[in-house]
C-alpha positions as CSV (number, residue, x, y, z in Angstrom):
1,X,98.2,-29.6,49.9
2,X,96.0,-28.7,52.5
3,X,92.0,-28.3,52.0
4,X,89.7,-26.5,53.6
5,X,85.4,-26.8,53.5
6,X,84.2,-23.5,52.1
7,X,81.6,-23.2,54.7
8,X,83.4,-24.3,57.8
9,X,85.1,-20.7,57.2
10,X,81.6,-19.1,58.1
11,X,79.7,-17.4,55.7
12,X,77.6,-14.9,57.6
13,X,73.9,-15.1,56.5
14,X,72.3,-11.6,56.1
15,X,68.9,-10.5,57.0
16,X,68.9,-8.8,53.4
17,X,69.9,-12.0,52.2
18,X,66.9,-12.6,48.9
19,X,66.0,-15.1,46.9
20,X,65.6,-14.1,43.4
21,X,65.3,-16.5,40.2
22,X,68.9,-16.3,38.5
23,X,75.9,-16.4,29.3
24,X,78.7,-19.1,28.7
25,X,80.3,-19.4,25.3
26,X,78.6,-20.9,22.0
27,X,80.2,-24.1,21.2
28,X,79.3,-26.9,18.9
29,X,75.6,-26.9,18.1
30,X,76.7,-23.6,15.8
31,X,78.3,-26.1,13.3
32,X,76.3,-28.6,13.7
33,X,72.7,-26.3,12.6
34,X,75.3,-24.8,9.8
35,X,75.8,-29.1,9.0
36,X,72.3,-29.5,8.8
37,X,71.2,-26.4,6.4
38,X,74.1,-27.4,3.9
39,X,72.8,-31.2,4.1
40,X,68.9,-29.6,3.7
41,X,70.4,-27.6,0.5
42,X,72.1,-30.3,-0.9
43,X,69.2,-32.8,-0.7
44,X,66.7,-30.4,-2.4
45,X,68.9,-30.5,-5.4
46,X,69.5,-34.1,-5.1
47,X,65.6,-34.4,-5.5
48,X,64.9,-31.6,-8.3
49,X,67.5,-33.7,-10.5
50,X,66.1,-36.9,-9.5
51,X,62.3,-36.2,-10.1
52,X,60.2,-37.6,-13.1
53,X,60.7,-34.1,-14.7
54,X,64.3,-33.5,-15.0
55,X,65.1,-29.3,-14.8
56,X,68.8,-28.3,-14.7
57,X,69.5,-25.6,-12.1
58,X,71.6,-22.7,-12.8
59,X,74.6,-21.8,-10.8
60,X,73.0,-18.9,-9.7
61,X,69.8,-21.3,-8.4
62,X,72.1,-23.9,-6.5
63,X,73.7,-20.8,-4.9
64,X,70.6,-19.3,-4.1
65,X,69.3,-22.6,-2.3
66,X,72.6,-23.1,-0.4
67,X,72.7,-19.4,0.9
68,X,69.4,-19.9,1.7
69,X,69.6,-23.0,4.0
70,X,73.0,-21.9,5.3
71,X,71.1,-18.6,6.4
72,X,68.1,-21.0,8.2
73,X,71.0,-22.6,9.9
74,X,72.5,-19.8,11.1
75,X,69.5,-18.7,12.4
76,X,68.5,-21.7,14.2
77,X,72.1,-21.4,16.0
78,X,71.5,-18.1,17.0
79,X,68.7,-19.2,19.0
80,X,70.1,-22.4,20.6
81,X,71.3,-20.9,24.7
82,X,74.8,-21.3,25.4
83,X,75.2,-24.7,27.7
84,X,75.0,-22.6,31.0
85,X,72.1,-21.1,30.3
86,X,70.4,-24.3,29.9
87,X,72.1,-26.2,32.8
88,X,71.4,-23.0,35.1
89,X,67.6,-22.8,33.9
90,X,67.3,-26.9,34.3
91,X,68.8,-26.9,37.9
92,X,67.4,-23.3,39.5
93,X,63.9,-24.9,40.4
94,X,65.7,-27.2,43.0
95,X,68.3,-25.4,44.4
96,X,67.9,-24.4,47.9
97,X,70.0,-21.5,50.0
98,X,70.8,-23.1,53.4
99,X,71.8,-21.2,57.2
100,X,72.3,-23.6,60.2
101,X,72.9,-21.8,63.6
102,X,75.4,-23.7,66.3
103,X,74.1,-23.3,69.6
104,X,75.3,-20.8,71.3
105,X,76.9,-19.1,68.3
106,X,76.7,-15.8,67.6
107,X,75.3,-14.0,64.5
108,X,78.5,-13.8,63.3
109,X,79.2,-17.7,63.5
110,X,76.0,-18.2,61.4
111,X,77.0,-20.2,58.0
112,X,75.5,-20.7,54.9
113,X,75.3,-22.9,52.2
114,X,73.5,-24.7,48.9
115,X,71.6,-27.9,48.4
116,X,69.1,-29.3,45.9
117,X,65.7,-31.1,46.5
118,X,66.3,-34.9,45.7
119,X,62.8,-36.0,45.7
120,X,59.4,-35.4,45.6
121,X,58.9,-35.2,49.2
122,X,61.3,-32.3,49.1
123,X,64.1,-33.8,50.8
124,X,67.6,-31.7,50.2
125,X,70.8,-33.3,49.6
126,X,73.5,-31.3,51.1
127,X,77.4,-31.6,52.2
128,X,77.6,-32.8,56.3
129,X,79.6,-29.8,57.1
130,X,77.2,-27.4,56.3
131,X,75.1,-28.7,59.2
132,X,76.9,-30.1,61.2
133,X,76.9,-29.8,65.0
134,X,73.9,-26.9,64.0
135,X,71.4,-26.0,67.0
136,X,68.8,-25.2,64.4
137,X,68.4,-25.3,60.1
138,X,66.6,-23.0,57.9
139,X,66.0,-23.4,54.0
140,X,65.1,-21.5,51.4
141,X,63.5,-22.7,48.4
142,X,63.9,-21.5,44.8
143,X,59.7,-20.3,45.1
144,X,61.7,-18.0,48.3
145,X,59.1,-20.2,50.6
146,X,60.9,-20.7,53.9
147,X,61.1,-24.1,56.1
148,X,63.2,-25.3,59.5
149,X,64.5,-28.3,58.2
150,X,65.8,-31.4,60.6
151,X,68.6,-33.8,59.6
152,X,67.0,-37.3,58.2
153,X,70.6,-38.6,57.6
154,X,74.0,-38.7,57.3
155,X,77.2,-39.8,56.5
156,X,80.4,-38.3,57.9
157,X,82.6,-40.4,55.6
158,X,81.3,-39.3,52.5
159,X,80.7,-35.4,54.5
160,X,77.3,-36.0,52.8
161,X,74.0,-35.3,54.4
162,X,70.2,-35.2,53.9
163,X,67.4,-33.0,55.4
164,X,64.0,-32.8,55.8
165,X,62.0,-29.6,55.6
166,X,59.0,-29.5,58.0
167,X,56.9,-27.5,55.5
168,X,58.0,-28.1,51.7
169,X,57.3,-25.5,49.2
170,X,53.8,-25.9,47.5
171,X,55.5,-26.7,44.1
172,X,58.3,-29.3,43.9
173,X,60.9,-29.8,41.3
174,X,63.4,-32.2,42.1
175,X,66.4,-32.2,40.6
176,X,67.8,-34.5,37.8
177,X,70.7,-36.7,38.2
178,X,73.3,-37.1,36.1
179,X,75.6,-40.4,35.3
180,X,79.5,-40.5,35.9
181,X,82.0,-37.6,34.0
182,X,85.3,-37.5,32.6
183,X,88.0,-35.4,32.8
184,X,87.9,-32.6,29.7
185,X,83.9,-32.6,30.6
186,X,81.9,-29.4,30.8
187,X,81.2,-28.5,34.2
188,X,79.0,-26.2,36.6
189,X,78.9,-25.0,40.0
190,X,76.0,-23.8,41.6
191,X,75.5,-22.0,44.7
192,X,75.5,-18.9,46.8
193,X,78.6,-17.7,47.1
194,X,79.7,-15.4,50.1
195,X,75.5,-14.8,50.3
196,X,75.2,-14.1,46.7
197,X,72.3,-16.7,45.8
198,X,71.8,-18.5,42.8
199,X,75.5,-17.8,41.2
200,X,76.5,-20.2,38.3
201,X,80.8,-20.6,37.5
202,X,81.5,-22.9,34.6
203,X,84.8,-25.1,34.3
204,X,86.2,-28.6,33.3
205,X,86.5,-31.7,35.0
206,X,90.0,-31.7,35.9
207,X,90.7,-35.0,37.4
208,X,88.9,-37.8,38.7
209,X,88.7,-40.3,41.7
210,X,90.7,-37.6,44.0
211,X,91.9,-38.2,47.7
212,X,92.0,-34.9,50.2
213,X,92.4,-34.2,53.7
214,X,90.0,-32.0,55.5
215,X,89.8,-30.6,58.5
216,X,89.7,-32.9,62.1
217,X,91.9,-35.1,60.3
218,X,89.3,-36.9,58.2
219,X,90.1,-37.8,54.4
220,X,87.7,-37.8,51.7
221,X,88.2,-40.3,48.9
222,X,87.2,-40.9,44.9
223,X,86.3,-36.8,44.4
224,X,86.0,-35.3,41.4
225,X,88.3,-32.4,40.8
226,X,87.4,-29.6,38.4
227,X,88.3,-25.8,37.7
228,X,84.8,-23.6,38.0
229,X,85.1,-21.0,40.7
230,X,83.8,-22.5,44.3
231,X,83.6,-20.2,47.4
232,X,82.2,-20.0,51.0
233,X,78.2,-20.8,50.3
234,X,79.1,-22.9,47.7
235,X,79.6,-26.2,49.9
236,X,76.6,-28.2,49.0
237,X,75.9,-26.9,45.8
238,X,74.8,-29.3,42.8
239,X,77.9,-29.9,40.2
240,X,76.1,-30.1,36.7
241,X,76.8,-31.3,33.2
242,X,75.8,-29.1,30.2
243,X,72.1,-30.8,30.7
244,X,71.8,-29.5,34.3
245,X,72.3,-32.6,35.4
246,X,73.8,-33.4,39.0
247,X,77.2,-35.0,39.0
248,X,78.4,-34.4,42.2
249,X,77.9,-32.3,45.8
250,X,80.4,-29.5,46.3
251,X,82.3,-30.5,49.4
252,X,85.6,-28.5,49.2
253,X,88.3,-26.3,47.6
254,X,92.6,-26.2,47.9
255,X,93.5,-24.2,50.1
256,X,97.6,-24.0,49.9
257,X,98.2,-20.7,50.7
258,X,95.4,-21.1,53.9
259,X,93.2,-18.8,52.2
260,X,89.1,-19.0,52.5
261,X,88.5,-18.0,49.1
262,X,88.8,-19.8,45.5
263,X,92.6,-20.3,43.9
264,X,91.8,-22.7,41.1
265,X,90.6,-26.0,42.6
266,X,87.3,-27.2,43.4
267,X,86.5,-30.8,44.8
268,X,82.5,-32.3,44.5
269,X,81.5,-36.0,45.6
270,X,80.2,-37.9,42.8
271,X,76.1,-38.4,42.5
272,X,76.3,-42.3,42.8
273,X,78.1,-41.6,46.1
274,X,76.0,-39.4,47.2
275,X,73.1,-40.7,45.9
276,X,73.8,-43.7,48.2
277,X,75.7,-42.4,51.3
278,X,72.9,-40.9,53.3
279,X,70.1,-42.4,51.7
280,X,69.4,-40.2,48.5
281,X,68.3,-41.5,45.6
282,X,70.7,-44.1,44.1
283,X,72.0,-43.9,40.7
């Protein structure tokens, strides 16, 4: 199986490119808030019966009381957001819409990619290849504030890499990271796909501690594999749980059929490698 970095394909980063603020299926919480109203119900007979003035309820009361708190429930699960929705909402405030210009390059050989602010100081965490070997590095923050942002550090190994903006945003959210997955785990990729900023794709962990080649005939090791849609823009992009946590730094997708576009496998480096490859944040 061959691999390819979505960005090293060379997403070309449009002058209309914007920067605007950004619904996934309704799982378990349903049940549980439908748990909950029957358990509500049941106590409130429990305690009529068990007062210091006994009262027997009618059928018709019991029912009334249960339909009642079933209906609460039901509302209540109406109103919880779908996972996504609350991992997209959690994470937006730190994302960050990379270009980096090679020198000499034209337009044309402009890429782009995604990142997320790591600390107070407004530091982004990033994958290597996204800047690499880049003549100059603009970021975009989630407030659409602008910044030329320098490399602080690096690690090729690990194709993991963390920049400094010279003028951070006035307001910053960094983002939240997440502890270690496992494979059947709600995922989410975040990024700007082919220039289209701010995209969420929601999938699975498929497996875990994953071994691929890239390209220059480096390997990189211990990756988690999952399923949601990653494409050129994503490279770089925060990997969330349902809590819009990060687990991981896109870094790649499968490429068998030499293609530059998604077929079905994505590949992210776990936080606590990232967090400690370039100097990020440890978890």
């Amino acid at each position: 199986m061959s691999v390819v970095d979505d960005d090293r394909i060379g997403t070309p980063a449009s002058a209309d490119d914007q920067y605007p603020p950004g619904k996934l299926r309704r799982t378990k919480p349903r049940l549980a808030w439908l748990g909950i109203g029957l358990a509500l119900a049941l106590g409130v007979i429990a305690v009529v019966r068990a007062g210091d003035r006994p009262s027997t309820l009618t059928p018709d009361q019991i029912s009334s009381t249960i339909s009642s708190e079933v209906d609460k429930g039901i509302t209540a699960a109406q109103n919880v957001p779908p996972p996504g929705e609350t991992a997209f909402r959690a994470i937006q405030p730190s994302m960050v819409y990379i270009t980096a210009k090679r020198a000499g390059a034209a337009t044309e050989g402009t890429t782009s990619g995604a990142g997320v602010v790591i600390n107070a100081s407004g530091q982004v965490l990033t994958a290597r290849h996204v800047v690499d070997g880049a003549d100059s590095i603009e970021v975009t923050f989630a407030d659409g504030s602008q910044s030329s942002a320098t490399i602080a550090s690096q690690q090729a190994s690990s194709d993991i890499a963390v920049l400094t903006p010279q003028q951070p945003p006035s307001v910053i959210v960094p983002a939240v990271m997440g502890g270690g997955v496992q494979i059947g785990d709600d995922v989410y990729a975040t990024g700007h796909p082919f220039g289209l900023v701010d995209s969420l794709s929601g999938g699975v962990v498929s497996g875990l501690n994953r071994t691929v080649p890239i390209s220059g005939g480096q390997t990189l090791n211990g990756l988690i594999q999952f399923d949601a849609a990653v494409n050129p823009g994503n490279s770089g992009g925060p990997l969330l749980n349902s809590a819009g946590q990060v687990v991981g730094i896109v870094t790649a997708l499968a490429n068998p059929a030499e293609q530059t576009f998604f077929v079905g496998i994505g590949f992210a480096i776990p936080i606590a490698t990232a967090g400690g490859a370039a100097g990020a944040p440890q978890q």
